[in-house]
C-alpha positions in Angstrom: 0.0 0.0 0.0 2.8 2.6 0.7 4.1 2.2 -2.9 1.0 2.6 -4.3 0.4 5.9 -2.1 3.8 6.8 -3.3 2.3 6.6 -7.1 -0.5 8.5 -6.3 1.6 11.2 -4.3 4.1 11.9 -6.8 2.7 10.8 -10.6 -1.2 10.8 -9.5 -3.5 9.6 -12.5 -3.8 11.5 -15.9 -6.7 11.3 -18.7 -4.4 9.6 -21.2 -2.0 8.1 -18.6 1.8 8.7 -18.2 5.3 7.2 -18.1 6.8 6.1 -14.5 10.4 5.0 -14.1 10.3 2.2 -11.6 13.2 0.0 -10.0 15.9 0.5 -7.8 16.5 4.6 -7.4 13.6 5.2 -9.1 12.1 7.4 -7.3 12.8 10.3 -4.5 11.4 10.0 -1.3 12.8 12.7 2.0 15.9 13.5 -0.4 16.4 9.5 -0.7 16.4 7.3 -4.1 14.7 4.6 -3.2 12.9 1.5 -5.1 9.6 1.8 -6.9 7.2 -0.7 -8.4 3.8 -0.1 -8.8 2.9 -3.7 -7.5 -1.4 -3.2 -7.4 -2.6 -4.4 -11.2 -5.7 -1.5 -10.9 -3.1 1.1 -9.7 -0.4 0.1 -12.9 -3.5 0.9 -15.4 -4.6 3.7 -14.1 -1.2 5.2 -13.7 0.3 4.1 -16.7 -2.5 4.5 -19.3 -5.1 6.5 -17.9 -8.6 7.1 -16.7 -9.7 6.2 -20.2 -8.1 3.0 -21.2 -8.4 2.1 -17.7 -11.9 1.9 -17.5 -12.2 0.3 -21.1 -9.8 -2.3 -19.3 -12.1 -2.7 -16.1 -15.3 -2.8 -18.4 -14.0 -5.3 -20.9 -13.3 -7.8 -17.9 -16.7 -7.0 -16.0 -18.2 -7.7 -19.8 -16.3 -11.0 -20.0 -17.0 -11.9 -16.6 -21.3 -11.9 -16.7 -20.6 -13.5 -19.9 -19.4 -16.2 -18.8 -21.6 -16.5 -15.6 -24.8 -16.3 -17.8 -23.4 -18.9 -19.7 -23.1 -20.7 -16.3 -19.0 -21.5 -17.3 -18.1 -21.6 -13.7 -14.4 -22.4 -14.5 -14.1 -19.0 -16.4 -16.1 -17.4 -13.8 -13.6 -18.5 -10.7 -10.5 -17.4 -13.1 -11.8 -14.1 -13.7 -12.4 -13.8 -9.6 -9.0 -15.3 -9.5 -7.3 -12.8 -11.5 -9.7 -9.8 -10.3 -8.2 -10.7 -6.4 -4.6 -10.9 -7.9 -4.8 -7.9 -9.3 -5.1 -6.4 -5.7 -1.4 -7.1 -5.3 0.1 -8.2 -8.7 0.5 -6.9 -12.2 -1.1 -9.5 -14.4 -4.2 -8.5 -15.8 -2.5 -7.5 -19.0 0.1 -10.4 -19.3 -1.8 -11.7 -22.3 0.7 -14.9 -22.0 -0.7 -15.8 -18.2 -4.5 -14.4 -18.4 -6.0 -14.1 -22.2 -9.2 -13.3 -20.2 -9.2 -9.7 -21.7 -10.2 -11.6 -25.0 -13.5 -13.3 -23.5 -15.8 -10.3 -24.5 -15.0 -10.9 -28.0 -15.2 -14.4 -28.2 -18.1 -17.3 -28.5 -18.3 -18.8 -25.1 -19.8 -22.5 -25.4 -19.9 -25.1 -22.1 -19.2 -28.7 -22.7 -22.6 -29.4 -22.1 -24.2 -26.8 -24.4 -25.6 -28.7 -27.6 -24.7 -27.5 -31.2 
């Protein structure tokens, strides 16, 4: 949480977000360099790309999520919780390679059970 003070502190959050330096000596704190990582995945979008795309991010996974919960696809349903609680303290709801979830919205959703 102090790191992600420290964001809003020093950079806060811009329309069309902005660029951070992070890592070691990244950032000056009481005339120290000191290390800083936004670690929060909400914080990281909002900081980095903005109100706007940020809430295009946040809307395309709510989308993808009651998609898949009307479609009763409880396994999609639990990764999209899983991923929405991650994000609390890591940075992966844009690492395509580890969660494609952002592509849900745009994509036929069909249970094992469903018939043709």
């Amino acid at each position: 949480l102090y790191l992600e003070n420290l964001t809003f502190k020093h950079y806060g959050i811009k329309l069309f977000g902005q660029t951070l330096e992070m890592g070691e000596n990244a950032i000056l704190e009481n005339g120290i360099m000191q290390y800083f990582y936004v670690d929060s995945g909400y914080v990281y979008i909002f900081t980095i790309y903005g109100w706007i795309v940020g809430f295009l991010i946040l809307i395309t996974y709510s989308v993808g999520a009651i998609k898949v919960a009307k479609k009763m696809n409880y396994a999609l349903f639990v990764w999209f919780v899983c991923i929405a609680v991650d994000s609390l303290v890591g940075n992966r709801m844009l690492s395509i390679w580890i969660n494609p979830l952002l592509f849900i919205p745009f994509c036929h959703v069909k249970c094992l059970e469903d018939k043709p």
